[in-house]
DRENKE-640779 format. One line per field, with one value per residue (C-alpha): residue number from 1; residue in three letters; x, y, z. Coordinates in Angstrom, 1 decimal. Example, Ala and Ser with C-alpha at 12.3 -4.5 7.8 and 13.67 -1.06 7.14 Angstrom:
num = 1, 2 .
residu = ALA, SER .
east = 12.3, 13.7 .
north = -4.5, -1.1 .
up = 7.8, 7.1 .
//
This chain:
num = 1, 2, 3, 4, 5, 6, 7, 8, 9, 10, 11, 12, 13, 14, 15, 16, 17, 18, 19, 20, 21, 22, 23, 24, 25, 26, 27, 28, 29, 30, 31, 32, 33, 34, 35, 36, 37, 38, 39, 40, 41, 42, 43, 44, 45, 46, 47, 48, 49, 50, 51, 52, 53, 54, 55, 56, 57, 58, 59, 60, 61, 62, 63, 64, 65, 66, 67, 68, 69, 70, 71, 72, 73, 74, 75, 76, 77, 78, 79, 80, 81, 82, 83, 84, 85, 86, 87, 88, 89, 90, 91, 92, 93, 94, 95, 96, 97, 98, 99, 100, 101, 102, 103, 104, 105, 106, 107, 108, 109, 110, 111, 112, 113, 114, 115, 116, 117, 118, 119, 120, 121, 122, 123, 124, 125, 126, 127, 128, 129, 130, 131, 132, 133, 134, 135, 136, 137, 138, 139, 140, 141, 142, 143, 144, 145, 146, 147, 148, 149, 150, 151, 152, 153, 154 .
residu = UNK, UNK, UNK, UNK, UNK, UNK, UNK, UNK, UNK, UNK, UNK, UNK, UNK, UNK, UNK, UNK, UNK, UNK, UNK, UNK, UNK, UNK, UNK, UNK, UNK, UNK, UNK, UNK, UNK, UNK, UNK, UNK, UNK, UNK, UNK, UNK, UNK, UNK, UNK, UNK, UNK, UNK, UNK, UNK, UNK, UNK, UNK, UNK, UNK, UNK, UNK, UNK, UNK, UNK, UNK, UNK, UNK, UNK, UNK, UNK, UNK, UNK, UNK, UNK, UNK, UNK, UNK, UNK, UNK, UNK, UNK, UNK, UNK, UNK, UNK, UNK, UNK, UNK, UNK, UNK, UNK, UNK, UNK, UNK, UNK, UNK, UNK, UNK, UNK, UNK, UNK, UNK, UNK, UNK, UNK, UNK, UNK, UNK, UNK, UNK, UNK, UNK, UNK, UNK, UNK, UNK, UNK, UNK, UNK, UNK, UNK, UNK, UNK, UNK, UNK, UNK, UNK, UNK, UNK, UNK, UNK, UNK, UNK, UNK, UNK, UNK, UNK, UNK, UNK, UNK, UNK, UNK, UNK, UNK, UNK, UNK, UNK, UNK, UNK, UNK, UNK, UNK, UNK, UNK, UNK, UNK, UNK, UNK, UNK, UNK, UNK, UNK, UNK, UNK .
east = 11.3, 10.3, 6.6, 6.7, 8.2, 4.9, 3.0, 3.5, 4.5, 1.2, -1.3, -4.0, -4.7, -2.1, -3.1, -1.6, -2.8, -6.2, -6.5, -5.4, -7.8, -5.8, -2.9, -0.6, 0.4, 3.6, 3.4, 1.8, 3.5, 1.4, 2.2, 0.5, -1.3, -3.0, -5.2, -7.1, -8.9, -7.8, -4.8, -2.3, 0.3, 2.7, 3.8, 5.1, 6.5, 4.7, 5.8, 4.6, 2.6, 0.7, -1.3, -3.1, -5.0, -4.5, -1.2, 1.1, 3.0, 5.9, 6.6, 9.8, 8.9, 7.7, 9.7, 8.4, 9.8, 8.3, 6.5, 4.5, 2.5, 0.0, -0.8, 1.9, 4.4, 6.2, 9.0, 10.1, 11.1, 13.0, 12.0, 13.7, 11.7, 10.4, 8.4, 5.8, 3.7, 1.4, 2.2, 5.0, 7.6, 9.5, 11.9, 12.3, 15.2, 15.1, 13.8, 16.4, 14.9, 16.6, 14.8, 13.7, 11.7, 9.3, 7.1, 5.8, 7.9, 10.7, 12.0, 15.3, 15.4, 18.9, 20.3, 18.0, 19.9, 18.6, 20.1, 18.4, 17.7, 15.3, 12.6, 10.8, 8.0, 5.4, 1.5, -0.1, 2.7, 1.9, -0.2, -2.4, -5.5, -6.2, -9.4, -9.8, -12.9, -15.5, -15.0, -18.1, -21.9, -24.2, -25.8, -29.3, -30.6, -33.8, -36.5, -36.5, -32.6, -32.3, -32.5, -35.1, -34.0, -35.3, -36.4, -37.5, -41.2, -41.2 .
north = 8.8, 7.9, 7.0, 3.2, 3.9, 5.8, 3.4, 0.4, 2.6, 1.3, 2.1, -1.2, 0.7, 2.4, 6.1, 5.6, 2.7, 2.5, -1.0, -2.9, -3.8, -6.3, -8.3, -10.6, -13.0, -14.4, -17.5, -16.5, -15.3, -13.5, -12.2, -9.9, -6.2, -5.4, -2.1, -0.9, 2.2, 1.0, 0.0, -2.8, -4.6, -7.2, -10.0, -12.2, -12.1, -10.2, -9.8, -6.9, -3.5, -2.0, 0.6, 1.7, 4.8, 4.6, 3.0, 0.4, -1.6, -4.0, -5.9, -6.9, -10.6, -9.1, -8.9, -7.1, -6.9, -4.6, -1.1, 0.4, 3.9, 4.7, 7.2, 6.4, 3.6, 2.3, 0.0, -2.3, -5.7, -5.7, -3.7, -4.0, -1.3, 2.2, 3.1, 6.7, 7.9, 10.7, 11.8, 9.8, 7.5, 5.4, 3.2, 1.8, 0.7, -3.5, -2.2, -2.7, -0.7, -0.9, 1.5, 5.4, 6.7, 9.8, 11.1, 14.7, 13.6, 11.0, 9.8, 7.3, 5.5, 4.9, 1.2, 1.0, 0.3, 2.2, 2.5, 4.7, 8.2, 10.3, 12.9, 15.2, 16.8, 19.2, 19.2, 16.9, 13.8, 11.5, 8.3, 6.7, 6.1, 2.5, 2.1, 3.3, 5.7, 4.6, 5.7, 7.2, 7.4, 3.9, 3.7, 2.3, -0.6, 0.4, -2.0, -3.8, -3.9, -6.0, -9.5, -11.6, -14.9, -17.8, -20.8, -24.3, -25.5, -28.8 .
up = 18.0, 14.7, 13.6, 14.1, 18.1, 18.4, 16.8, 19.2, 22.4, 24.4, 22.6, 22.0, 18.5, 16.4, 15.9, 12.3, 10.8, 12.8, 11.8, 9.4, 6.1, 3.7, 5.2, 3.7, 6.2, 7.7, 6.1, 2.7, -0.7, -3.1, -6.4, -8.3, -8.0, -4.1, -4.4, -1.6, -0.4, 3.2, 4.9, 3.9, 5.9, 4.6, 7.0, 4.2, 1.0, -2.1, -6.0, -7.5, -7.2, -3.9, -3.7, -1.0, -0.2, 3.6, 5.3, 4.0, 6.6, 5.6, 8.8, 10.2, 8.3, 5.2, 2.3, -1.0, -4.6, -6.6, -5.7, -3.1, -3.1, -0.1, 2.2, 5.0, 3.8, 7.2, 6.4, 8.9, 6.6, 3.1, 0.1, -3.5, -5.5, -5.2, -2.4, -3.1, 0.5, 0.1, 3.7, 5.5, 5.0, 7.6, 6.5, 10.9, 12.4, 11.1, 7.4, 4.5, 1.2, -2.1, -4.7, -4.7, -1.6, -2.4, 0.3, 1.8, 5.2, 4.8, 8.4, 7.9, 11.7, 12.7, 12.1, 9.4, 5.7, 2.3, -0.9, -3.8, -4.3, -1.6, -2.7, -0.5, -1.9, -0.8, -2.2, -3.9, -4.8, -7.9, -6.1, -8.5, -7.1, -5.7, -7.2, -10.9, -11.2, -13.9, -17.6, -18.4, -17.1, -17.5, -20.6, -20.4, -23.5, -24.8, -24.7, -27.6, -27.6, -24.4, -24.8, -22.8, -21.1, -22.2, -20.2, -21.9, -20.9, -18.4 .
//
């Protein structure tokens, strides 16, 4: 029984994703970079980079070219690209992946179709952070460098 089984076996919320933060629908195509700290799940067609610090979901709809880092990556839709998850990766029984999968736990569910190199690594695995931390400390304009506003007089 591989993650996704568990996932949807009765349960009103899925112990994994615990709800779902960013989500590309069904009928939507979006191309471009998503980052977020939460969860993502793509329902319909993306062009480009994810990253997510918590789950990625590629539905049995979605279709994504381009790569994807996260947490847990579940794959149930197509990928052409390299997939990275932190913890797991499932490519489920309806997902089709084309690229490199990386993860600390890689399941492969029967039926399902990959082609591309697999890595399982233990520790710490190279996931770039979805939210770049700031360069340096605030710097503060002294007085008489900050310019004042100025209004006209009605």
């Amino acid at each position: 029984m591989g993650v996704l089984d568990k996932m949807f076996s009765g349960a009103k919320h899925s112990p994994i994703l615990g709800g779902v933060d960013s989500i590309v629908g069904e009928h939507a195509r979006f191309k471009g970079e998503l980052v977020s700290r939460g969860s993502i799940n793509v329902a319909g067609e993306f062009e480009g980079k994810i990253r997510a610090e918590g789950e990625v979901l590629v539905s049995p709809t979605g279709k994504v070219v381009g790569e994807i880092s996260g947490g847990n990556v579940i794959i149930s839709g197509r990928v052409d690209g390299d997939i990275i998850a932190k913890e797991t990766l499932e490519v489920a029984k309806s997902g089709r992946v084309h690229g490199d999968l990386t993860g600390g736990r890689i399941v492969i569910d029967e039926g399902s179709v990959y082609h591309g190199r697999v890595k399982v690594e233990s520790g710490p695995l190279p996931v770039e952070p979805a939210v770049e931390p700031l360069l340096g400390e605030p710097t503060a304009l002294a007085e008489e460098d900050t310019p004042r506003p100025t209004f006209p007089n009605f």
